[in-house]
Backbone as XML, in Angstrom:
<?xml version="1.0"?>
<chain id="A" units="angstrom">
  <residue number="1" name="UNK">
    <atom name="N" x="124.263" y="97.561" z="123.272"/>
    <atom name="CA" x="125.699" y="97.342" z="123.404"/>
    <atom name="C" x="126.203" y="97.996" z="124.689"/>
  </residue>
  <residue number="2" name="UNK">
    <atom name="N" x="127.002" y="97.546" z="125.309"/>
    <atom name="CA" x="127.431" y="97.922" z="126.722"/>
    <atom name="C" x="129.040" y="98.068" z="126.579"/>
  </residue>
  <residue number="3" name="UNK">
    <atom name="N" x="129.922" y="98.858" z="126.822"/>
    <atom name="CA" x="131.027" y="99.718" z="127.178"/>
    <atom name="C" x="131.531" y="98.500" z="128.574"/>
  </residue>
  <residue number="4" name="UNK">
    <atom name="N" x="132.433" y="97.651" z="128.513"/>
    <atom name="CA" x="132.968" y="96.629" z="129.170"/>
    <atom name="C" x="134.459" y="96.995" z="129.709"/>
  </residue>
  <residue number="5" name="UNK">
    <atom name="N" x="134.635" y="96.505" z="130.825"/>
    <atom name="CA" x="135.996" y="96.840" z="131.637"/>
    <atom name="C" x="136.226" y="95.127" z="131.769"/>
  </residue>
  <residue number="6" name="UNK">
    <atom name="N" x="137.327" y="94.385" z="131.256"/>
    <atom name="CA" x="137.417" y="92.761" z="131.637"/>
    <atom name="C" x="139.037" y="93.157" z="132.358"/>
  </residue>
  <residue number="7" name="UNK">
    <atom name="N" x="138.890" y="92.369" z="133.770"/>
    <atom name="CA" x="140.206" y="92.208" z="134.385"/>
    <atom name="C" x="139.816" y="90.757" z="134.613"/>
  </residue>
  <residue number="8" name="UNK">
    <atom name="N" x="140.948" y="90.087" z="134.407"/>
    <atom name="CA" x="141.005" y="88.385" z="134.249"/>
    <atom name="C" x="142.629" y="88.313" z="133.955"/>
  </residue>
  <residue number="9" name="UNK">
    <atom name="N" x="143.137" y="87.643" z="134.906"/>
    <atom name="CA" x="145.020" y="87.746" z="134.872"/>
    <atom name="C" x="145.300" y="86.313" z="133.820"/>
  </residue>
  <residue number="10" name="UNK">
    <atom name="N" x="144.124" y="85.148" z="133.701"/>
    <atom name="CA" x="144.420" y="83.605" z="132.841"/>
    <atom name="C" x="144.329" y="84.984" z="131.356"/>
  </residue>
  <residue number="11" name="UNK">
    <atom name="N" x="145.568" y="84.423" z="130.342"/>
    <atom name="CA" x="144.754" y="85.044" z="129.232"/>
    <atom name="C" x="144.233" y="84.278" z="128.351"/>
  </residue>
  <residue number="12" name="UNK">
    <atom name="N" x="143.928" y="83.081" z="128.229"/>
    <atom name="CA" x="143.788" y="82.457" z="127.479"/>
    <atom name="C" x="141.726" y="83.007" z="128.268"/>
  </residue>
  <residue number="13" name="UNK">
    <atom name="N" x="141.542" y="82.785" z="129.147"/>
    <atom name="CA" x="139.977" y="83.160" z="129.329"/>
    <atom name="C" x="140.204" y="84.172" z="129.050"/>
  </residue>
  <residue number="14" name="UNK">
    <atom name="N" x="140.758" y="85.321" z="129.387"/>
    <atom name="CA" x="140.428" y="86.717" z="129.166"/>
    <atom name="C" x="140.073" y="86.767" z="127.287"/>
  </residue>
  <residue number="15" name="UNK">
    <atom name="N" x="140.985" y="85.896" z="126.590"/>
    <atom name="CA" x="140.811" y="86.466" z="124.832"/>
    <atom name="C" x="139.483" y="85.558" z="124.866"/>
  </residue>
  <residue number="16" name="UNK">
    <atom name="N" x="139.082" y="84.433" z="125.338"/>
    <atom name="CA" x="137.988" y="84.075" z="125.164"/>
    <atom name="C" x="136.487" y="84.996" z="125.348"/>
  </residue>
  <residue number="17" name="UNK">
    <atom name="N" x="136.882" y="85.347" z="126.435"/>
    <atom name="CA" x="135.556" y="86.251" z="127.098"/>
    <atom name="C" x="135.904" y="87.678" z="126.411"/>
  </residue>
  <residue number="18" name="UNK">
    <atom name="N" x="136.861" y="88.211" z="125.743"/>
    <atom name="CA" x="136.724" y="89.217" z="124.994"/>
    <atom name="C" x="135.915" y="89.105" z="123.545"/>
  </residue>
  <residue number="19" name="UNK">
    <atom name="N" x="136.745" y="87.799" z="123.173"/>
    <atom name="CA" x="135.938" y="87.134" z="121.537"/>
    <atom name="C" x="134.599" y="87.031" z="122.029"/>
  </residue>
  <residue number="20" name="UNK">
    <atom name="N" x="133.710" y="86.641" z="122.809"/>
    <atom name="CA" x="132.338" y="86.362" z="123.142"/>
    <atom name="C" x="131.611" y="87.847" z="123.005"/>
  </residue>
  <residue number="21" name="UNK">
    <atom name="N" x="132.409" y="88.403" z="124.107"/>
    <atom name="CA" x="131.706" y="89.384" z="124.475"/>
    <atom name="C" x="131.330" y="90.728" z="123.096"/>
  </residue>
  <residue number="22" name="UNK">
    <atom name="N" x="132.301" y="90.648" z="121.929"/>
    <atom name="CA" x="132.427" y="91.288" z="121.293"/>
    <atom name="C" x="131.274" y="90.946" z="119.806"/>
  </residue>
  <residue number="23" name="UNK">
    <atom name="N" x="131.708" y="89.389" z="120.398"/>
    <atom name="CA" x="130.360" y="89.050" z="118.921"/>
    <atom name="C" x="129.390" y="89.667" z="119.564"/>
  </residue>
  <residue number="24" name="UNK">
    <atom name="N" x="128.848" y="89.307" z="120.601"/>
    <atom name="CA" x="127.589" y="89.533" z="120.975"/>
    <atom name="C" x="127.278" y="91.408" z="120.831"/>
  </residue>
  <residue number="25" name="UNK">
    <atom name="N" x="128.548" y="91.999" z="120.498"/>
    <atom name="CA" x="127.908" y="93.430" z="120.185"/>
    <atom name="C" x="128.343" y="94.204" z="121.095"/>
  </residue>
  <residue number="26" name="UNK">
    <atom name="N" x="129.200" y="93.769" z="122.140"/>
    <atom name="CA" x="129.319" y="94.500" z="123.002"/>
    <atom name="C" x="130.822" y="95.452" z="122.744"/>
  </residue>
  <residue number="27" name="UNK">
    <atom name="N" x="131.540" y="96.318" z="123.746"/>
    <atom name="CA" x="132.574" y="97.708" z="123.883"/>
    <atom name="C" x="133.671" y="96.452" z="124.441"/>
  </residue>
  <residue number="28" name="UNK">
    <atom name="N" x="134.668" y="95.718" z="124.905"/>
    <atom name="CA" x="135.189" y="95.100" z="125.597"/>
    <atom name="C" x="136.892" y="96.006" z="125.316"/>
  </residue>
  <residue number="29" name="UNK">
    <atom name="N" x="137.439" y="96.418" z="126.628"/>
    <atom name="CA" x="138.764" y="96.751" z="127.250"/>
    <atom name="C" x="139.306" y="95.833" z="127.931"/>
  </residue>
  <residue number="30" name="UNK">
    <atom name="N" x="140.483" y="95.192" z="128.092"/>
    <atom name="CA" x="140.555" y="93.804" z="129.065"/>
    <atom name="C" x="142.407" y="94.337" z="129.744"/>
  </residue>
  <residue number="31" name="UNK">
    <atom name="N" x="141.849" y="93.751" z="130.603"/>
    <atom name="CA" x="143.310" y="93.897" z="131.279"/>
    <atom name="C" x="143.774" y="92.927" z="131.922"/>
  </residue>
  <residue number="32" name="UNK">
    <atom name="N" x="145.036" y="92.812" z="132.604"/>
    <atom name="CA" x="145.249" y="91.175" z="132.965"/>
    <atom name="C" x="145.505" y="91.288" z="134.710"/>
  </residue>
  <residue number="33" name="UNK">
    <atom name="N" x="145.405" y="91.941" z="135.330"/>
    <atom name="CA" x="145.389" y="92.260" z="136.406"/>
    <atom name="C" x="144.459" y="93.603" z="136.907"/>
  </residue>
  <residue number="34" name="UNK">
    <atom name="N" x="144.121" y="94.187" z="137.955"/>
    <atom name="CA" x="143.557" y="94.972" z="138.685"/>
    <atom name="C" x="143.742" y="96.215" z="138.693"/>
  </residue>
  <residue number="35" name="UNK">
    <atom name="N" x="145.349" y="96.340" z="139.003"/>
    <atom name="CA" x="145.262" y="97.538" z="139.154"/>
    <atom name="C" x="145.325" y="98.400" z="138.286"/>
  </residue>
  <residue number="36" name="UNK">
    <atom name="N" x="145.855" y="97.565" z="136.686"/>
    <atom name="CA" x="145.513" y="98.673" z="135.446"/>
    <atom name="C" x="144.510" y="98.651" z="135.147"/>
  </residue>
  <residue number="37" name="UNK">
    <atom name="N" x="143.375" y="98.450" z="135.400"/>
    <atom name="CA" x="142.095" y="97.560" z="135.308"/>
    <atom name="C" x="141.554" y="99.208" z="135.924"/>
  </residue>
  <residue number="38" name="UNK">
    <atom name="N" x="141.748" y="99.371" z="136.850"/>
    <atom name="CA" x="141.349" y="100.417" z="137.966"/>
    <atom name="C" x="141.943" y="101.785" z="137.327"/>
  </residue>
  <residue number="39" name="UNK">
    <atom name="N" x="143.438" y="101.955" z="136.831"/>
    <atom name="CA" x="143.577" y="103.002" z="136.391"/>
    <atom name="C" x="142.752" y="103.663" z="135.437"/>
  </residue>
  <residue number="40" name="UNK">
    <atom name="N" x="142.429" y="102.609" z="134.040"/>
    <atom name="CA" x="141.522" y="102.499" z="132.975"/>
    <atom name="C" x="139.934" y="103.288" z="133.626"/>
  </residue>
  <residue number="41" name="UNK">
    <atom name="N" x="139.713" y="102.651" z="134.749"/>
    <atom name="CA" x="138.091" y="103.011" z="135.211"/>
    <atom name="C" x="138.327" y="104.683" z="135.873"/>
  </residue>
  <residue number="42" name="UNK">
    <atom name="N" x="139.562" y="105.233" z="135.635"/>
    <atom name="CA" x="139.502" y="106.560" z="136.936"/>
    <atom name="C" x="139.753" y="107.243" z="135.504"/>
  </residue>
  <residue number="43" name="UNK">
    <atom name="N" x="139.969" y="106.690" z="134.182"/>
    <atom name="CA" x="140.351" y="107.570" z="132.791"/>
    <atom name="C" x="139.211" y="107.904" z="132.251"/>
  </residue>
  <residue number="44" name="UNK">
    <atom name="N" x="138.050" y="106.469" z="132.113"/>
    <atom name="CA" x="136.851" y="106.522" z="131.146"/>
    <atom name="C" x="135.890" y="106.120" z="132.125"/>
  </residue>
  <residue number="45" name="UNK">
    <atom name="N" x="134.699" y="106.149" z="131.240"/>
    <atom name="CA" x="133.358" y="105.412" z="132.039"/>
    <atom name="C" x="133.056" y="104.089" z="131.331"/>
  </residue>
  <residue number="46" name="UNK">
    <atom name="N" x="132.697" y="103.384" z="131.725"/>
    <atom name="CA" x="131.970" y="102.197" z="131.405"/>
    <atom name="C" x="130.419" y="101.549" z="132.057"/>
  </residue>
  <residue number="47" name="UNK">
    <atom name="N" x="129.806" y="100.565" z="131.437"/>
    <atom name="CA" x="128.717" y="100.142" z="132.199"/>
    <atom name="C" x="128.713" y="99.283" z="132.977"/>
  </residue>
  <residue number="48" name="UNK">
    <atom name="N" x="130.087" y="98.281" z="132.916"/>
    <atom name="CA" x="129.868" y="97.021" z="133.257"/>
    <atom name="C" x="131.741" y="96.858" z="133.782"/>
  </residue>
  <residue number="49" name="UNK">
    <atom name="N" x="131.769" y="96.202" z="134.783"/>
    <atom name="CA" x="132.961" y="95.582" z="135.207"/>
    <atom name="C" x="132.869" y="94.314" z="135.437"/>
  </residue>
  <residue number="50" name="UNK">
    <atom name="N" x="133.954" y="93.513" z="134.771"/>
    <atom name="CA" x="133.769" y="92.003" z="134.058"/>
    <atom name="C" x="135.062" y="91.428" z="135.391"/>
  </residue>
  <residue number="51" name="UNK">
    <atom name="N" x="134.966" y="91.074" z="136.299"/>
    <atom name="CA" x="136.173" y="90.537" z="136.522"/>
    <atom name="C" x="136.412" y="89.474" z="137.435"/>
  </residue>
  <residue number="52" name="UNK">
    <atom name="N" x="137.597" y="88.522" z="137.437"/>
    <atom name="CA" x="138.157" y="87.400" z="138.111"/>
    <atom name="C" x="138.065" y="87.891" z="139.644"/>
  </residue>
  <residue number="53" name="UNK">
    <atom name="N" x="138.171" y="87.119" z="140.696"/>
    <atom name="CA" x="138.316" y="87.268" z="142.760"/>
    <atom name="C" x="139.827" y="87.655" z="142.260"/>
  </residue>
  <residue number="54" name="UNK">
    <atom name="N" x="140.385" y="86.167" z="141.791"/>
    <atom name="CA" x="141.623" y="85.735" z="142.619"/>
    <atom name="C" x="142.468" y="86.362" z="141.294"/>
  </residue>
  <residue number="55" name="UNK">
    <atom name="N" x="143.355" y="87.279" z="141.511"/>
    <atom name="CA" x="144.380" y="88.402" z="140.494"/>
    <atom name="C" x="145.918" y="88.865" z="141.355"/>
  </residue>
  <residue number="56" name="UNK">
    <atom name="N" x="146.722" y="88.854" z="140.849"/>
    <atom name="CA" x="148.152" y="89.417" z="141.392"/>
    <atom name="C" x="147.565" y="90.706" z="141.556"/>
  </residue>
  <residue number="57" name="UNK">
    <atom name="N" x="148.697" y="91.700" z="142.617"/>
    <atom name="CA" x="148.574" y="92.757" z="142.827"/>
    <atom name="C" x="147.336" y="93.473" z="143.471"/>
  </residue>
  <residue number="58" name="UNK">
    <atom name="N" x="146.041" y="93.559" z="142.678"/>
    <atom name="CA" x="145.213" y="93.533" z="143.035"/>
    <atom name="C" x="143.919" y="93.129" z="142.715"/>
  </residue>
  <residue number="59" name="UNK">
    <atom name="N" x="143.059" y="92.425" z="143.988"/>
    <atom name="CA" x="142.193" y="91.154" z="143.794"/>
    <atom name="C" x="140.724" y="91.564" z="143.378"/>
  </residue>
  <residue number="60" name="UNK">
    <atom name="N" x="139.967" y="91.157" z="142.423"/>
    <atom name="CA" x="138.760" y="91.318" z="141.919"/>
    <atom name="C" x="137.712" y="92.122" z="142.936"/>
  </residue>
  <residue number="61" name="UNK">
    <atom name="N" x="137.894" y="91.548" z="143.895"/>
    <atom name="CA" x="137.093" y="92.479" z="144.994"/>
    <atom name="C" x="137.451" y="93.305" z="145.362"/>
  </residue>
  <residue number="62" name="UNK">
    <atom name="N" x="138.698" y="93.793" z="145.693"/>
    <atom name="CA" x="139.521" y="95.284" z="145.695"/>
    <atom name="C" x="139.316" y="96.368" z="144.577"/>
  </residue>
  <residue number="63" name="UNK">
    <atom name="N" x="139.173" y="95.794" z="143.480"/>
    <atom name="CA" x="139.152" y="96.413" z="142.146"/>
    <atom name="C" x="137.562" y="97.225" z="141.808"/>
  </residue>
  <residue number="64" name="UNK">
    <atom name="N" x="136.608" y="95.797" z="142.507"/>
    <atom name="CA" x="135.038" y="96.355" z="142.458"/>
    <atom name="C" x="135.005" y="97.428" z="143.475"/>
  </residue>
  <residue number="65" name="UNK">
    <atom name="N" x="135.478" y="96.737" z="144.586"/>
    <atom name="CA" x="135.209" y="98.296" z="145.698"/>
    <atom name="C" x="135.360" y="99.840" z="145.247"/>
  </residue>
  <residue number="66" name="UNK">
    <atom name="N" x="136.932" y="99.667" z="145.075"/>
    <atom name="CA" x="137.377" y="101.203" z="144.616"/>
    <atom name="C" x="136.873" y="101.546" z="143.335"/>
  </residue>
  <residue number="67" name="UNK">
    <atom name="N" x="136.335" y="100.257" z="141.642"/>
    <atom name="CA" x="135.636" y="101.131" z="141.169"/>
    <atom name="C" x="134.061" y="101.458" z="141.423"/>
  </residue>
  <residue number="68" name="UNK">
    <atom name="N" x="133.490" y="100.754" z="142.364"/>
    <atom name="CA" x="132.068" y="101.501" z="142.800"/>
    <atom name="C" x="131.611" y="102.372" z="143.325"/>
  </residue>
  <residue number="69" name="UNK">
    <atom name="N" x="133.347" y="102.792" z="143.861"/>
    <atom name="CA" x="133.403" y="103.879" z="144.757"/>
    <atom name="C" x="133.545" y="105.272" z="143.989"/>
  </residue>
  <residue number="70" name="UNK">
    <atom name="N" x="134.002" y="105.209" z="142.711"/>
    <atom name="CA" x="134.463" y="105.884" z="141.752"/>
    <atom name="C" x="133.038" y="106.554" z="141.414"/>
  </residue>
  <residue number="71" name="UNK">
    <atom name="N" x="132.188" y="105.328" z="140.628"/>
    <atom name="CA" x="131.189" y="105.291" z="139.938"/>
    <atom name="C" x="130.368" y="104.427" z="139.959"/>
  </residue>
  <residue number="72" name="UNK">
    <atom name="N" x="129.229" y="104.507" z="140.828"/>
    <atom name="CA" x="128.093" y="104.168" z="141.686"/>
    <atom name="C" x="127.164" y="103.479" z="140.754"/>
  </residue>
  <residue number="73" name="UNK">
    <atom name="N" x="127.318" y="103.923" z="139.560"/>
    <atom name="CA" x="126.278" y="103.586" z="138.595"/>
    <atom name="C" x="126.718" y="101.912" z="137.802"/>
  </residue>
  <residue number="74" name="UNK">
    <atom name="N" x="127.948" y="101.856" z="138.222"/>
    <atom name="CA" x="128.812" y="100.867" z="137.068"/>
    <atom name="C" x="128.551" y="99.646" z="137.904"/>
  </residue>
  <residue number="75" name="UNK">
    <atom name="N" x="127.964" y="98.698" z="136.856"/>
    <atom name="CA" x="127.561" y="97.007" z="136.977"/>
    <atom name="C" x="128.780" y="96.319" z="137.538"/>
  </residue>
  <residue number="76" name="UNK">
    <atom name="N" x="128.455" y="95.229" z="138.349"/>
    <atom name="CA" x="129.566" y="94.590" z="138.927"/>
    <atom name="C" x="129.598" y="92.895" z="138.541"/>
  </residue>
  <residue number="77" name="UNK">
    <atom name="N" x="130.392" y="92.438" z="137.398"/>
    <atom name="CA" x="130.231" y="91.051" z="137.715"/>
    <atom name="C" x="130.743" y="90.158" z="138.103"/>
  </residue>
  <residue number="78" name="UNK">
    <atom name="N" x="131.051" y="89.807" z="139.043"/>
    <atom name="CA" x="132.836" y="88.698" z="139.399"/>
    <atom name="C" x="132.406" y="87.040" z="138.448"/>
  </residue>
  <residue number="79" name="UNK">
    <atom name="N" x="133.692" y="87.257" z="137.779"/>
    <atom name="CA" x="133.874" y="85.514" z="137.188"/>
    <atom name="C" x="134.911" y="84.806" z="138.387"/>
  </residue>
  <residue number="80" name="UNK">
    <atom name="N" x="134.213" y="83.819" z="138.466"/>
    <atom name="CA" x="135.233" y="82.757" z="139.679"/>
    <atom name="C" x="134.773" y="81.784" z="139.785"/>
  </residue>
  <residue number="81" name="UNK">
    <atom name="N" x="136.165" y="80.765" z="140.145"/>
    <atom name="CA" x="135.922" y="79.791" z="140.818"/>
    <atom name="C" x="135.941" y="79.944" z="142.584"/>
  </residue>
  <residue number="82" name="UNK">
    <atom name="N" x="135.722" y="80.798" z="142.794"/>
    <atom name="CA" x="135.440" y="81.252" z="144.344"/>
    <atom name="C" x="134.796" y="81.897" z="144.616"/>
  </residue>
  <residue number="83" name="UNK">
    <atom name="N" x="133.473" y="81.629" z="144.588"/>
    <atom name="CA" x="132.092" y="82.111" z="144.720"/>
    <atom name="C" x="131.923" y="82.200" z="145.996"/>
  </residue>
  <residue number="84" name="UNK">
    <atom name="N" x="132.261" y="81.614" z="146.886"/>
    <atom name="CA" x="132.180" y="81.789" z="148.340"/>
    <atom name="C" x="132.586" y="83.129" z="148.905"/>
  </residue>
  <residue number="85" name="UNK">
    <atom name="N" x="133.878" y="82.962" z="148.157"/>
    <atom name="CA" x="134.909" y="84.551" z="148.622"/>
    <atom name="C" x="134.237" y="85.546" z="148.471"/>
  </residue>
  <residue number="86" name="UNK">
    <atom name="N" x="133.335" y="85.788" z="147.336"/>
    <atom name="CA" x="132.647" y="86.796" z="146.499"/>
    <atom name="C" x="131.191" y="87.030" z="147.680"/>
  </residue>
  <residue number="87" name="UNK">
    <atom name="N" x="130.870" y="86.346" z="147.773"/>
    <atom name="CA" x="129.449" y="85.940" z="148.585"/>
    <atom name="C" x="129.414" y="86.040" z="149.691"/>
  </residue>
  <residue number="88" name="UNK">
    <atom name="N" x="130.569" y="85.950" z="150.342"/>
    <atom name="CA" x="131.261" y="85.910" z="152.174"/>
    <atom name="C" x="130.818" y="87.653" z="152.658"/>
  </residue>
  <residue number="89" name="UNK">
    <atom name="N" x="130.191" y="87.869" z="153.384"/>
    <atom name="CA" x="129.485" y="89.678" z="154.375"/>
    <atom name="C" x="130.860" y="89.909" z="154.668"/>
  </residue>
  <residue number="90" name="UNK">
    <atom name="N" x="131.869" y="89.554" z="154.701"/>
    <atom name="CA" x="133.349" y="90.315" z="155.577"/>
    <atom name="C" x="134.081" y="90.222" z="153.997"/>
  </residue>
  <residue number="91" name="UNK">
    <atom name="N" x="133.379" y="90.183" z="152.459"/>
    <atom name="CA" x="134.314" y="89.761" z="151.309"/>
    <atom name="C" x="134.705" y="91.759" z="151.179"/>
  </residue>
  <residue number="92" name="UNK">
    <atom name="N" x="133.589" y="92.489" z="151.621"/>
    <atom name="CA" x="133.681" y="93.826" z="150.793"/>
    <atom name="C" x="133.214" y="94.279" z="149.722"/>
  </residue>
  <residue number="93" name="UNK">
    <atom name="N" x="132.538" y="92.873" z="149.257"/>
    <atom name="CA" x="132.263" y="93.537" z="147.631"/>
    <atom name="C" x="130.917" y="94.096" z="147.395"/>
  </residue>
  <residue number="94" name="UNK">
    <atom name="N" x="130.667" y="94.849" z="146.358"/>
    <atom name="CA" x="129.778" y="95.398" z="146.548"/>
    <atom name="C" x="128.333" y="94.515" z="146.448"/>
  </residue>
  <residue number="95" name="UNK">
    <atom name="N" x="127.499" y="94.998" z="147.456"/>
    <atom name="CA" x="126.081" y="93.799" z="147.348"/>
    <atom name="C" x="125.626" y="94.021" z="146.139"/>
  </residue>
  <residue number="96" name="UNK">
    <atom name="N" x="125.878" y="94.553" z="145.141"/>
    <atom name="CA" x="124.761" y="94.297" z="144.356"/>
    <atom name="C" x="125.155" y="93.546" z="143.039"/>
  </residue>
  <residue number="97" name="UNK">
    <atom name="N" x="126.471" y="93.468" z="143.141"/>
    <atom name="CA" x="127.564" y="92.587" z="142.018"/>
    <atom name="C" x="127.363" y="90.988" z="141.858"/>
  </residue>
  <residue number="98" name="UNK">
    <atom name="N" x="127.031" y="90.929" z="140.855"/>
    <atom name="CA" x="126.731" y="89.634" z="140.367"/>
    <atom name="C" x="127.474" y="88.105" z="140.405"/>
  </residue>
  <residue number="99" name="UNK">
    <atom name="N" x="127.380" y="87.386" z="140.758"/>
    <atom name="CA" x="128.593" y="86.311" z="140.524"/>
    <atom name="C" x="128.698" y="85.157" z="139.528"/>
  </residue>
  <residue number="100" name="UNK">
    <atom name="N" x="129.016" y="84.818" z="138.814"/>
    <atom name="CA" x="129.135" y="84.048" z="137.687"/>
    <atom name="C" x="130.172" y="82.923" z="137.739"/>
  </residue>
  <residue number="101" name="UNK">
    <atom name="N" x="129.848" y="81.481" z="138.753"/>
    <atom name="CA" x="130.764" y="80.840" z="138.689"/>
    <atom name="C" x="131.312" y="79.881" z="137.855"/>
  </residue>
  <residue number="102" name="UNK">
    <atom name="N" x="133.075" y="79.933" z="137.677"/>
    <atom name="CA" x="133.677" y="78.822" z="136.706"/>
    <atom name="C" x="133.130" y="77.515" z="137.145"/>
  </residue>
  <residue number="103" name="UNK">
    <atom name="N" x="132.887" y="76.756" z="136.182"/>
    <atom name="CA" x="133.211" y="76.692" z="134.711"/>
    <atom name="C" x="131.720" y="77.521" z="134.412"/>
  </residue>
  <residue number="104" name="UNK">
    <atom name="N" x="131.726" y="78.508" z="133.097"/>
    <atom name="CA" x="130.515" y="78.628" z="132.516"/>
    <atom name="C" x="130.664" y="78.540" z="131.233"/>
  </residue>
  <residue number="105" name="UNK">
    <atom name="N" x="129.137" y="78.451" z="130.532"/>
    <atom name="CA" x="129.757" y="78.555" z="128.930"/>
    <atom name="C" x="129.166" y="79.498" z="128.369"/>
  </residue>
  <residue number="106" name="UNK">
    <atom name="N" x="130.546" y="80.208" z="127.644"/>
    <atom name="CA" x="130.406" y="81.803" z="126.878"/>
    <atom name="C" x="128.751" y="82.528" z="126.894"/>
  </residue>
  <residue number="107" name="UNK">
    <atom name="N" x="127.803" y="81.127" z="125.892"/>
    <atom name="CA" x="126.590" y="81.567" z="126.201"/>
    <atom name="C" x="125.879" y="82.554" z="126.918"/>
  </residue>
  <residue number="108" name="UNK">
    <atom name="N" x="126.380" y="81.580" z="128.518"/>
    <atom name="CA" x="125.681" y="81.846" z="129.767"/>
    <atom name="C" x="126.491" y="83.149" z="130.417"/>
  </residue>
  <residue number="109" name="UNK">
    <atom name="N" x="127.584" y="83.522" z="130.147"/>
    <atom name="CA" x="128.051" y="84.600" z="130.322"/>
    <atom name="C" x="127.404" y="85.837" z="129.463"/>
  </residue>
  <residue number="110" name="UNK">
    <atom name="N" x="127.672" y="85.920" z="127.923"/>
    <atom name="CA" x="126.741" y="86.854" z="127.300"/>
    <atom name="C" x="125.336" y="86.870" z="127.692"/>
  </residue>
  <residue number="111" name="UNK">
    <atom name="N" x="124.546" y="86.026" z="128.285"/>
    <atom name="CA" x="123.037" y="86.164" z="128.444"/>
    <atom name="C" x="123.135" y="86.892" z="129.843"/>
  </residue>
  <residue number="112" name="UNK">
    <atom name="N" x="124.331" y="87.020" z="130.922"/>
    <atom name="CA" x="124.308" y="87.008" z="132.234"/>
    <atom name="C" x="124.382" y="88.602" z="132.163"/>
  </residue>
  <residue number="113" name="UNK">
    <atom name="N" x="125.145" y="89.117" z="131.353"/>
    <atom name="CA" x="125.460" y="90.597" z="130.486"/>
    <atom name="C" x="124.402" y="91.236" z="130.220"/>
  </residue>
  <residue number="114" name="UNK">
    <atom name="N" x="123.916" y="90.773" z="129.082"/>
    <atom name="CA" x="122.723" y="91.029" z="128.264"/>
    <atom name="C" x="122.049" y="91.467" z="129.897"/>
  </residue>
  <residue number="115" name="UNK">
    <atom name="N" x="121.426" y="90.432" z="130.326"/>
    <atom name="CA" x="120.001" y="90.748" z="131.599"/>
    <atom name="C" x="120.771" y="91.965" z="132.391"/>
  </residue>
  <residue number="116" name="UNK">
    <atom name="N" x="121.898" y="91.732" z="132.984"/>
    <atom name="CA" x="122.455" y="93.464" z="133.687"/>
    <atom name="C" x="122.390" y="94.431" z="132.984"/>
  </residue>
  <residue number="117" name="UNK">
    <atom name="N" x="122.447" y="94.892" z="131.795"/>
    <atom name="CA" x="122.422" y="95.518" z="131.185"/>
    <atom name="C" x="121.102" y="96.306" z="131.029"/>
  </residue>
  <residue number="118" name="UNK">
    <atom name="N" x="120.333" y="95.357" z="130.956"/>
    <atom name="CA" x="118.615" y="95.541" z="130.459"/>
    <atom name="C" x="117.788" y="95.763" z="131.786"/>
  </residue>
  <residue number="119" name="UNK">
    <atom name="N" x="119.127" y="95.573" z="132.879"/>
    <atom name="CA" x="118.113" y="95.792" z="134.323"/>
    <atom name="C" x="118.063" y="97.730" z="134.393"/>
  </residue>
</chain>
């Protein structure tokens, strides 16, 4: 079971990918934007950061930076339909953060978890 940080501003995905993530056994915290997303990560620890590029206030890749910067150890996964953004050498994000592009199905998200986890 893995200790989950979800920032995703749609909520209708965010309760989805919380319901998934939770059958499958997992800790899930969700927030709907970034920067409470970020406050949450400077309060507790977690293993895994679950989150959207494109967010008000502040953007999925802003959010990974400053929390990797926090805590070096914590998994990075961006959900998007802008995989490019995520993938782009001038994006900032951290190289070792995973990308998971929309559309996926729940499945393939919990299995995408599961393997970071087990790495």
């Amino acid at each position: 079971m893995a200790k989950i940080i979800l920032a995703e501003d749609d909520e209708d995905m965010r309760r989805f990918l919380v319901r998934a993530l939770e059958r499958a056994g997992h800790a899930v915290v969700s927030f709907g934007e970034g920067a409470s997303a970020f406050e949450e990560i400077k309060q507790s620890t977690y293993d895994l950061l679950l989150t959207d590029i494109v967010m008000p206030e502040m953007d999925g890749i802003e959010l990974a930076r400053r929390a990797a910067e926090l805590d070096p150890s914590l998994k990075i996964m961006f959900i998007t339909g802008f995989a490019a953004v995520a993938l782009h050498p001038d994006s900032r994000a951290p190289k070792e953060a995973k990308v998971l592009s929309k559309p996926f199905h729940l499945r393939e998200l919990v299995a995408e978890v599961d393997r970071m986890m087990a790495a």
